[in-house]
N, C-alpha and C positions, 0 to 999 in steps of 0.2 A: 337399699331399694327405695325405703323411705323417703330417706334423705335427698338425695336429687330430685325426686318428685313432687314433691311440697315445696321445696325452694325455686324450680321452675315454674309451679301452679302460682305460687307468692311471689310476682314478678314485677315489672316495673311498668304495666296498665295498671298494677293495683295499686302503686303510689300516681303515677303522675295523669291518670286514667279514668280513676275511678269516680272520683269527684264530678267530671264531667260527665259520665254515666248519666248520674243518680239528676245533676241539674237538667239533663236532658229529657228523662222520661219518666222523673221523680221517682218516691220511696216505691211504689209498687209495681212499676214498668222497670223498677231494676232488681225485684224479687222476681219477678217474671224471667228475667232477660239470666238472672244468674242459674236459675232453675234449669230452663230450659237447656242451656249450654251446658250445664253439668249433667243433666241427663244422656246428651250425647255421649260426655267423655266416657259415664257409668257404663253405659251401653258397651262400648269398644272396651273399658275394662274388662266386660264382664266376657268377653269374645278371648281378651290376650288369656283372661284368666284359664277359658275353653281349653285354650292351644296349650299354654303352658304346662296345665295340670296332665297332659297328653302324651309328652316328647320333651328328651330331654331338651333344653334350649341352651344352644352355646351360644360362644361370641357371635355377634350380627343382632341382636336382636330382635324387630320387628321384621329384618330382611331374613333371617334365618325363621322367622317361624312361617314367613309369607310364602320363599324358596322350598320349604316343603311340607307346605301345604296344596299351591298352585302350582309348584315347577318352578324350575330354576331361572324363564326367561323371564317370568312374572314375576320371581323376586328382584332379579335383575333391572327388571326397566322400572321395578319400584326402590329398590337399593340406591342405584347409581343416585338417582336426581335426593334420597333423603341423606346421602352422604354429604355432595355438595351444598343442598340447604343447612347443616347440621353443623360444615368449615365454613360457611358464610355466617352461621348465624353467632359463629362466636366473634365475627367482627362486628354484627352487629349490638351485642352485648359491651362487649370492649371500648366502641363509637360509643354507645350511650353513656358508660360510663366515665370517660373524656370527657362529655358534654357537661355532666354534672359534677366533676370537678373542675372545670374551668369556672363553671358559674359559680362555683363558692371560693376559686383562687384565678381571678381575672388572668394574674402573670404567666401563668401556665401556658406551654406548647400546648394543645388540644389534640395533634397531631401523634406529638411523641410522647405524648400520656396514653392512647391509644397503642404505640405500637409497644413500648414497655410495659403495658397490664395484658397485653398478647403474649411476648414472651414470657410472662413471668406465670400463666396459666399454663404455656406450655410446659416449663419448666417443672412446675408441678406435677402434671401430669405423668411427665419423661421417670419421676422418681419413683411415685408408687401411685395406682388408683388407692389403695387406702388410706394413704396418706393424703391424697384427694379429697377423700370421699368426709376424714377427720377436720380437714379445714374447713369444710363445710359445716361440721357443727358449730366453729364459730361464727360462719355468716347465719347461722340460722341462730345463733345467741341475738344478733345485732337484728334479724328483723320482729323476733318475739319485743327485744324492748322496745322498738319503736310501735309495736300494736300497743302493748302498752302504754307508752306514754301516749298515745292518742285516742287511748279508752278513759284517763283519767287526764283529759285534757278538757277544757271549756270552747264555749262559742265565741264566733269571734265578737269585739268588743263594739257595742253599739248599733246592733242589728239583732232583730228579734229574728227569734228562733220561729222554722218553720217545719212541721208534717211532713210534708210533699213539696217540693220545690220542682215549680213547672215553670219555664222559658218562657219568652216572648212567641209570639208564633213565627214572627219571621227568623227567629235564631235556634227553634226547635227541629230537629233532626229527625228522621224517618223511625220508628220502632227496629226495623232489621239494618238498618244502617248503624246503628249502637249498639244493636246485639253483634255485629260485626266485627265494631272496632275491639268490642268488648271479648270475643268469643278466643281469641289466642293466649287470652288465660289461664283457659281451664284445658288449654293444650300441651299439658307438660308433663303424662303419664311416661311416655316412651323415653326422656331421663334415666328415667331408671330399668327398664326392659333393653336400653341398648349397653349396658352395665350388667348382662346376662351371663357372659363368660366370666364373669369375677364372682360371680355369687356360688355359695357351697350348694345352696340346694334349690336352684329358679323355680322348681315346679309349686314349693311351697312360700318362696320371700315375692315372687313376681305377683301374686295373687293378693296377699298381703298389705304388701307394700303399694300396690297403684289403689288398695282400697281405701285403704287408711289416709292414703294422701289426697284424693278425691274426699273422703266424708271430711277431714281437716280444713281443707280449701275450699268444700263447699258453704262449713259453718262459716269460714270467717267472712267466706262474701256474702252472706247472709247476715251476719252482722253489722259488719263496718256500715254500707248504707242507714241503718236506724241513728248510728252516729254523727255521717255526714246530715244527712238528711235534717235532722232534727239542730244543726251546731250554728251551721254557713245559708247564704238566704242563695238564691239563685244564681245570680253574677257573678258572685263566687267563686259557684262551683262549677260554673261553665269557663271562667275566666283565668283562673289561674292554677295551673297544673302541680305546682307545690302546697294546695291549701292544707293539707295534712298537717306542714311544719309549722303553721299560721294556730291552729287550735288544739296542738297539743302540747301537753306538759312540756317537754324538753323539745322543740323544735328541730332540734340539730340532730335527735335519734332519727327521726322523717328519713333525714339524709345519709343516714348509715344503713338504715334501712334501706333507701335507694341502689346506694354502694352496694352493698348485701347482695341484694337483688340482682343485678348486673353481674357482678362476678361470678354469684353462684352459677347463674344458666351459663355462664363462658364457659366456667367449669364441668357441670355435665356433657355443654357439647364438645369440648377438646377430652373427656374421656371418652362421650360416646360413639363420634364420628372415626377415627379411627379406628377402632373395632369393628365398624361397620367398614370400611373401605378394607380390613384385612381379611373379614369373610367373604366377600367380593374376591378376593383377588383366591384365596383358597381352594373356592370352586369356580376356579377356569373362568368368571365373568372379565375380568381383565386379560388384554390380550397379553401374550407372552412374555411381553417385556417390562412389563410390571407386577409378575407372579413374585417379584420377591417382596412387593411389601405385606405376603399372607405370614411374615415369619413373624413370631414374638421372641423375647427376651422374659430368662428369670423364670422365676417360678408363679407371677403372676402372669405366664406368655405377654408382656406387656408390647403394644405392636408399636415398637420406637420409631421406626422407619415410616408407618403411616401417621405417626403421631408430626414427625417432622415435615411432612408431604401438605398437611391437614395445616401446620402452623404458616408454612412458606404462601396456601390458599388464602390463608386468615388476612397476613399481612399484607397481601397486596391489596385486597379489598381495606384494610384499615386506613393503608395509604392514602387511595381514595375517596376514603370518607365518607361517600353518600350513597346509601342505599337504599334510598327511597323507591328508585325504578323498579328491582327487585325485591324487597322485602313482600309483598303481596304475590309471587310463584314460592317463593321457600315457604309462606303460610300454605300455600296449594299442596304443596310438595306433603310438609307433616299433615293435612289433613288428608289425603290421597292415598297414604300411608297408613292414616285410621281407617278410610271407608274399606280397602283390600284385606284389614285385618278382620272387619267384620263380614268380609264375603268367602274370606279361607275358613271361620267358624261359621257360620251357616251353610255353608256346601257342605262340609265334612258331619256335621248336626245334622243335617235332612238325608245324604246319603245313607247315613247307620252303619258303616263300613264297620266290619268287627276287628279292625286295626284303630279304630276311634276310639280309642274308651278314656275319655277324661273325666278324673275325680271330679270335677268343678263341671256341672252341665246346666246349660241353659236351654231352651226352645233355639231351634232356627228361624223362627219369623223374627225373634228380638234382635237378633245380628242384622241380618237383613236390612232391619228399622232402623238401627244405626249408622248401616252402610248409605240411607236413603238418605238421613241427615245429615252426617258428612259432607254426599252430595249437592244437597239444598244449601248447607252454610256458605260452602266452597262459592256456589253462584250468586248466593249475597256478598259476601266479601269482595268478591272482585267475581264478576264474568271475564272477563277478559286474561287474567288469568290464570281461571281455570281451564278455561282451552287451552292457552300456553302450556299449561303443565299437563293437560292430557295430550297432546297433540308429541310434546316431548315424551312421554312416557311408552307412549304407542309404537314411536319411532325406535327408541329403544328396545322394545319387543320384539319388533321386527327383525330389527338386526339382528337382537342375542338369537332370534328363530333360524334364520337364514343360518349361521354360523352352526348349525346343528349339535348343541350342549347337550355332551349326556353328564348325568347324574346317575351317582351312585346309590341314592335312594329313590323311593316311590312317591307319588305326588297322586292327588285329589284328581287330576284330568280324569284318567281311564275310566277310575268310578262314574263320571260326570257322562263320558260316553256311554257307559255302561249302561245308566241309566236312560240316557234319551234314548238309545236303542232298543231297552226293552218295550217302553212306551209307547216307540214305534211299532215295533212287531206285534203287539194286541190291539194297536188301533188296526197294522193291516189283518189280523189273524182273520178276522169272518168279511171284509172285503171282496166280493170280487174282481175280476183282472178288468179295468178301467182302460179303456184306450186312449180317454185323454191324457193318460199321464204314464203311458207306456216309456219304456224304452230298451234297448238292445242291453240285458246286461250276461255278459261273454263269460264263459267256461271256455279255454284256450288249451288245447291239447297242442303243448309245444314241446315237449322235453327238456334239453337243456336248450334255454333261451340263446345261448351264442349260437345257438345252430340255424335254430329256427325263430328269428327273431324276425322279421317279416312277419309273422303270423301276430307277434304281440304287435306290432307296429300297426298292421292293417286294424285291429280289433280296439286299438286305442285311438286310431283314426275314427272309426262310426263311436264311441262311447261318448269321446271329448273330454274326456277325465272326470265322467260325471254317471254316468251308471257303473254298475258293479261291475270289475274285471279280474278274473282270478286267474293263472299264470299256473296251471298243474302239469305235473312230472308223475309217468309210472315208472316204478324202477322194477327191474324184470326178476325180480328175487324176493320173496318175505322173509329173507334170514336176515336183511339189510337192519340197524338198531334203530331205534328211537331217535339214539342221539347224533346220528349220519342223517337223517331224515331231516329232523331239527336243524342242524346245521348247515343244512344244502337247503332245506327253504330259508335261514338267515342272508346266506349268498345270493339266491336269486333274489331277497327284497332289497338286499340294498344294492346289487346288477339293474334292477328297473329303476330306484330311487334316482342311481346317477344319470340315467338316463330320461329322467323327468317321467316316468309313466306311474301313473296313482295307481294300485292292486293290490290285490291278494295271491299270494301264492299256497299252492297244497302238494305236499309230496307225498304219496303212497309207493307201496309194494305191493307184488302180487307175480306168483310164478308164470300167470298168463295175463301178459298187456293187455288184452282184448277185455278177458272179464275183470278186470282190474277198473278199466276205464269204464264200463259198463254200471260195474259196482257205483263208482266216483258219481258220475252222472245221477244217479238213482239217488245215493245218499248224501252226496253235497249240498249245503245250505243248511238254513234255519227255519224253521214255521211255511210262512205264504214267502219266503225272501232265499231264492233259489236261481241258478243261472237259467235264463230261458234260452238263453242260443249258444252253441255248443262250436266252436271255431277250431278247424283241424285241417292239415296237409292233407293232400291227396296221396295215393297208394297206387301204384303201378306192378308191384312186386306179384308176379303171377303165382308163386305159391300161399302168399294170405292175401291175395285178393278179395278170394270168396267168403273169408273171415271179418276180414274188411268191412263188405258190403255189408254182413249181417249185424256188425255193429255201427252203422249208421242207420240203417234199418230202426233197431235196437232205440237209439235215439230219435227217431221221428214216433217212434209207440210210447218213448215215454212225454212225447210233448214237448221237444227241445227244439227248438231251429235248428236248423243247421245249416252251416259254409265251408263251404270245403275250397279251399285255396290250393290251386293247379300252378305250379313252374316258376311260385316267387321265388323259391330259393335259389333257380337259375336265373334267370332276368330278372325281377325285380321290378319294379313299378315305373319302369322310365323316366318322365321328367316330372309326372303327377299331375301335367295337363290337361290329358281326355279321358273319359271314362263312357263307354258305350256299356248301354244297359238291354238287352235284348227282351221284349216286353210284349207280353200277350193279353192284356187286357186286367185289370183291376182283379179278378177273380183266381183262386191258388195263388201263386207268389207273385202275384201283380204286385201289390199293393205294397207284400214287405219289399218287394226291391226298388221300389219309388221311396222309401222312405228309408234304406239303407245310400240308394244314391244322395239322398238329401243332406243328410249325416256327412257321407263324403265329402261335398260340395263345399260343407259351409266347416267343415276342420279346418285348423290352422295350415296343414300339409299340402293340403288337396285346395285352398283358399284359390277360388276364380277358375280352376277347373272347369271345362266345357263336358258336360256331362249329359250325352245323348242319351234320349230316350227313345230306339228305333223300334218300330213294330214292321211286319210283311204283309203285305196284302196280296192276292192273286194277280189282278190287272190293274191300270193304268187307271180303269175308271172306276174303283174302288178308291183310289187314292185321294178323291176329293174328302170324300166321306168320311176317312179316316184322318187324315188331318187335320177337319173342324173339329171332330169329335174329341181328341184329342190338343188339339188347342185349347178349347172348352176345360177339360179338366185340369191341365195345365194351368191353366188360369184358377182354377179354384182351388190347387190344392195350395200354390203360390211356393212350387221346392224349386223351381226357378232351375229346371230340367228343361234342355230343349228338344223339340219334335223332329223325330227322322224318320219320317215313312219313304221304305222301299218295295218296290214292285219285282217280285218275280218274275213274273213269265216264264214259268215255266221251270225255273230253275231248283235244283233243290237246296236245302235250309244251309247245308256245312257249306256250299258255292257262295252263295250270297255272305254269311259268316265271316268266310277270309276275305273274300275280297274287300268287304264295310270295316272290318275290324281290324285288318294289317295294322294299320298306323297307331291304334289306341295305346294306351297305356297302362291302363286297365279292364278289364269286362266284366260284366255281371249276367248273369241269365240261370233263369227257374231250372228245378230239376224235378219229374215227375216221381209221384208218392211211389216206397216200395209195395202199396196195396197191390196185389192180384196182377204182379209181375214177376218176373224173374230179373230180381233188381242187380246181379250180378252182372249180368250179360248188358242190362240197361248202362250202368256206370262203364262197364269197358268202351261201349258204342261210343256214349260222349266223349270221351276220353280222348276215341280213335278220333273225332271229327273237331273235336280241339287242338288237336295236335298243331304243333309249332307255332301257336299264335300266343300271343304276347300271356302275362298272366293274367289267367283267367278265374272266379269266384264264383261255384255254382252254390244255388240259397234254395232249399226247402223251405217252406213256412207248415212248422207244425203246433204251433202252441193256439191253446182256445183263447184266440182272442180276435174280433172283428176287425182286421188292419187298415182296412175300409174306412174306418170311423177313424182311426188316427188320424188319414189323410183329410179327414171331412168333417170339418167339427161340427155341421148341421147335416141333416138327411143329405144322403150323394146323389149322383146325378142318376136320373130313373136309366 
């Protein structure tokens, strides 16, 4: 774990980079600049350390601890892109290290020096990560001697040594612009965390190892500077990217040290990238036809197939040779990568879930902090692309969302809902019912939804997919199990899912529907977060009629709305054109049924819908009156309802009815309270006098709240 991560931290800005640091913004802007950047890396250590000490960590590393921590689509759209930064980056390495044997063997291909130190990583790789993991002790032999020899090297000859070496101003560089070039350094923890499936025991070497390699990497950039600093005068060090080999003992270790350096990060990322592309492919992130590169080989599972997938990546970018366009997203990519690992340890730290318990604990504001750094680096290095990389990464979440990935394990979300839920429900716990910020949210007495699926349709029409909708079944039995109940609300969620409608479903039992549902109504919900309007078929069955009525009843005393939907399951909503609302004035269900037609109007279904608003008046010369008056509100409430005033003469209320409302497609119209009626004989009447017209939706308004003031967001009209 060590090992890869010091030799990627000890990289090749620290030979060919460093120098121009330290000329840039001398001895103490580059004490500043190494601090700070190691601070971040400490930071996201001390997060992987969080996670690791928590869950066991297999193969994938960073994406494995991300994937279940946040879920699987957020390791995914973080996965994918640090795989392919991870196969690019070992051409990047490979390329550098071309460069700098040509420049010390002119005659050299540059090209197929590049694509033979490609293969020849793979090939190592292909045979054992330990055996990997052992050659790297000899690149880490070759960059110890070349520190050495440039700790006991001199200055260069004929130039006085300087403190601080500060630039010209016009050739001096911004402070965060050299923290920038400077910052992919101290970016080489995750080497050794994507080498997680190889290790006997991650939860104690992952912790370990990225500390040790960060306190290592930190001292040595905290030294070398007092050495530059004080050897080479300015010009130098801004000018020539080999000065290392100029002022130390053996000059030519510099360049083994270079070598070193280059190979060894090839080496980490052709071990580590393909383990990441096999846990990807393990859990279902790839699509079908590349689920066979999740296999490994051997008793090291070594994933030979992704390793070859990973090298064919490598070399076609080596071919090409320049990857200057790119190399600023694959930095976005691994720092992208850190700030996610520090928002999966601070969510899971500030929830407290008693499934969190890692050895290793920190505060969740420090993860946080780290995650916010990250972010700030990521926009100094390049803005341009870190949008690239978030804009890609997003895209990818989308998709893996759409695709609907289940996982076999649990993930941080719920909790997260969990909690802004609760937070919600004691903000609204001592609230009262606000009208401006009302809305319809449905208790749906459907049954089985294939039956009565009109009813969920109508009631996800007035919601919009945006107030509560719960979708309950009584089953006429309490012998029914647990796990039949369970499973039949399973069914109906995902029967609404395919059909795009957002809910809740509830299944109970009870020997009698009536008080079953009655029960439901009463103790359904949570705190102040309760259905207010109760949506149900109509009843014509003349032996529970009268049972009927008393549980609608029933529901307007406990302060429910209530719609009772007449004849959809025979006709049905016709073309979704008209909607006639038969309207008495703002007062009792004036008000909700202006603001249920509005809901209507403006649903994707009902979209452009002509949705009258007809009131009756006695005579002709009443009509004037009625028309401004109701223009006027029309105008104010802006539901974009049009005015239908018609004139009796004489006729009675069911005459006019048919004859206005034949053609519609839908209707609406008030129903009076069961107060100090005999609401039995009440609901049969309407019934009789609706008969045969299209479907029709009679609306109670029972809940305390002024629906008046919904329509009016200032005082109404007097």
């Amino acid at each position: 774990m060590f090992t890869p991560s010091i030799l990627t931290i000890l990289g090749v800005i620290m030979y060919l980079r460093f120098g121009w640091v330290v000329g840039q913004v001398g001895l103490v802007g580059t004490l500043v600049i190494v601090t700070l950047s190691t601070s971040i890396t400490f930071v996201t250590g001390l997060s992987v350390a969080a996670i690791a000490t928590d869950q066991r960590v297999r193969a994938g590393g960073a994406y494995y601890m991300i994937s279940r921590s946040l879920g699987i689509e957020t390791g995914g759209a973080v996965g994918i892109p640090l795989y392919l930064a991870q196969a690019l980056s070992i051409a990047l390495y490979t390329v550098g290290f071309a460069e700098s044997v040509t420049r010390a063997f002119p005659a050299v291909d540059q090209r197929m020096v590049g694509i033979v130190t490609t293969v020849a990583v793979a090939l190592l790789a292909l045979m054992s990560a330990r055996t990997a993991i052992r050659a790297q002790y000899v690149i880490m032999g070759a960059i110890v001697l070349s520190l050495l020899s440039l700790v006991f090297g001199s200055g260069l000859e004929g130039v006085q040594a300087q403190g601080i070496a500060i630039p010209d101003a016009q050739e001096r560089e911004g402070f965060w612009v050299v923290l920038a070039v400077f910052f992919p350094a101290v970016t080489g923890i995750m080497a050794g965390v994507n080498m997680s499936g190889d290790l006997e025991d991650p939860g104690r070497s992952i912790p370990r190892g990225t500390f040790a390699a960060i306190g290592v990497g930190y001292g040595i950039y905290m030294a070398l500077p007092v050495f530059l600093a004080f050897r080479a005068d300015t010009a130098s060090l801004v000018g020539d990217p080999l000065l290392m080999r100029r002022i130390s003992v053996w000059g030519d270790a510099i360049l083994l040290g270079v070598w070193g350096a280059t190979l060894s990060s090839a080496v980490g990322s052709i071990l580590g990238a393909p383990r990441v592309l096999q846990a990807l492919a393990r859990d279902g992130i790839l699509p079908g036809a590349f689920r066979w590169l999740g296999r490994g080989s051997g008793p090291e599972d070594t994933p030979r197939a992704g390793t070859l997938v990973t090298l064919g990546i490598a070399l076609v970018a080596v071919w090409f040779g320049d990857l200057n366009l790119i190399a600023p997203v694959l930095t976005m990519f691994f720092l992208t990568t850190y700030g996610v690992l520090n928002v999966a340890a601070g969510i899971e730290r500030f929830l407290g879930s008693p499934s969190f318990r890692p050895l290793f604990k920190i505060h969740w504001a420090v993860s946080i902090l780290g995650a916010v750094g990250c972010v700030s680096v990521m926009f100094l290095i390049n803005a341009v692309a870190t949008v690239v990389a978030a804009v890609l990464v997003a895209g990818i979440f989308l998709l893996l969302e759409r695709q609907g990935l289940k996982a076999a394990w649990g993930d941080v979300r719920r909790g997260m809902w969990m909690a802004l839920t609760r937070a919600g429900l004691l903000q609204l716990k001592n609230a009262d019912t606000d009208p401006r910020n009302w809305r319809p949210h449905f208790l749906v007495l459907s049954g089985a939804p294939t039956r009565r699926w009109h009813l969920i349709e109508l009631a996800a029409n007035f919601s919009h997919n945006r107030g509560l909708l719960t979708v309950s079944t009584i089953l006429p039995s309490d012998s029914v199990t647990q796990d039949r109940k369970r499973a039949m609300e399973r069914n109906i969620q995902d029967y609404l899912g395919k059909r795009g409608i957002e809910g809740l479903v509830r299944v109970i039992s009870a020997p009698d529907p009536f008080v079953g549902t009655e029960l439901l109504v009463e103790a359904y919900g949570l705190g102040p977060l309760v259905p207010n309007t109760v949506l149900l078929g109509s009843s014509e069955d003349g032996e529970t009629h009268e049972r009927y009525s008393r549980m609608v009843a029933h529901f307007w005393e406990s302060r429910r709305n209530v719609v009772i939907v007449r004849d959809a399951d025979r006709v049905g909503f016709g073309e979704h054109r008209r909607v006639d609302i038969w309207w008495g004035g703002l007062q009792g269900n004036g008000a909700l049924l202006m603001i249920l037609g509005y809901l209507l109007r403006t649903s994707l279904r009902w979209q452009g819908a002509d949705v009258r608003l007809k009131i009756v008046v006695p005579t002709a010369s009443a009509a004037d009156d009625a028309r401004s008056n109701l223009d006027s509100i029309l105008e104010q409430t802006r539901t974009g309802l049009v005015p239908d005033v018609l004139v009796a003469d004489g006729r009675p209320f069911h005459e006019l009815l048919h004859e206005s409302s034949q053609g519609a497609d839908l209707i609406l119209m008030g129903m009076a309270s069961p107060e100090g009626r005999d609401f039995s004989a009440y609901l049969r009447e309407l019934n009789e006098q609706t008969r045969g017209l299209p479907t029709t939706v009679f609306v109670l308004a029972a809940e305390d709240v002024a629906f008046r003031d919904v329509l009016f967001r200032e005082e109404g009209p007097g």
